[in-house]
N, C-alpha and C positions, 0 to 999 in steps of 0.2 A: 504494500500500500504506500501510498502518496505520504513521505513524512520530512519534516524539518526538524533540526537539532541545532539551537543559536547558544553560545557560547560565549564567553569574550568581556560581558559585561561587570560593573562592578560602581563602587565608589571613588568618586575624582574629586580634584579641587577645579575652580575655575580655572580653563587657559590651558589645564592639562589632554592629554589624548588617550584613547584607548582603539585599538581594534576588534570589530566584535567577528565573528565566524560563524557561517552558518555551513552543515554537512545535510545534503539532501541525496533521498533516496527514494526509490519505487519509479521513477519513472528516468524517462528520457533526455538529462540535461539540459543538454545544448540543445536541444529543440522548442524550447521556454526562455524566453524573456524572463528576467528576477531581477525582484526588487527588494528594499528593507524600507516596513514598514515599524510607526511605534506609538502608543496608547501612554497616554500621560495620565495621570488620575484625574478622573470626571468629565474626559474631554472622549472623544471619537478615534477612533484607531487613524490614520495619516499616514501619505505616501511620503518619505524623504526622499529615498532616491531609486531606478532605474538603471537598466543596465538591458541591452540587447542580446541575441543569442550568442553574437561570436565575441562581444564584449567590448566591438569597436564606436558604439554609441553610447552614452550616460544621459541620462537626465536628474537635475537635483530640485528639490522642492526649496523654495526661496530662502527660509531660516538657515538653510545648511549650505547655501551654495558657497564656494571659495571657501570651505571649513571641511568636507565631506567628502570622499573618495567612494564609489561603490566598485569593486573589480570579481574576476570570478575565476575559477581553473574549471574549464570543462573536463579536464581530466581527472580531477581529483571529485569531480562534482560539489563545490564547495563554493561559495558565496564568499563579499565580505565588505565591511566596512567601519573603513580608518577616518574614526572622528579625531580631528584634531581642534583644539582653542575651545575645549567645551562650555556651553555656558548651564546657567542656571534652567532656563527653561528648554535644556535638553534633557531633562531630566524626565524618563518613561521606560517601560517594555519596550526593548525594541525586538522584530518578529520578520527573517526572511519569509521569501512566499512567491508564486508566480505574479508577475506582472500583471495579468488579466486573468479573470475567472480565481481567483484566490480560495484555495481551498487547504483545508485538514492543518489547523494551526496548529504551530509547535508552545510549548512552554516560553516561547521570549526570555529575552536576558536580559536584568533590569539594569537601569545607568543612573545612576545618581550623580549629580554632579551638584556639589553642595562645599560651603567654605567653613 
């Protein structure tokens, strides 16, 4: 079956970086667009960033742009994403996933980014 395993997260200070990891399995990589998605408390789950099948396009959602890297290894089948300069209201679950049609959520990796 269709599953995601996000990794990577944790507690920062402001300004600091982390990279989170996602390892995806049950289907066919590189034939899916992926993205990392993330849910703040009390707010709506959010697209930050995108990334194409062969990984030659990105898109970032505006709060992260020029801060936020999304890249991927079709061979390892593995996601990821290098937040750097974090700020305070980066602070949520964050959750890879297919780009479109989003399905079968993983547990998310939370990010706190607090001083």
């Amino acid at each position: 079956q269709v599953q995601f395993v996000e990794s990577g997260g944790g507690l920062v200070q402001p300004g600091e970086s982390l990279r989170l990891s996602c390892v995806a399995s049950g289907f066919i990589f590189n034939n899916y667009e992926m993205a990392w998605y993330r849910q703040a408390p009390g707010k709506e789950r959010e697209l930050v960033a995108d990334i194409s099948k062969s990984g030659e396009w990105r898109n970032y959602g505006v709060p992260v742009r020029g801060r936020f890297t999304i890249s991927r290894d079709n061979v390892k089948n593995m996601a990821f994403l290098q937040m750097n300069n974090l700020k305070s209201e980066d602070t949520a679950v964050y959750y890879c996933n297919w780009r479109h049609s989003a399905t079968s959520w993983g547990q998310g990796t939370q990010v706190t980014v607090s001083a």
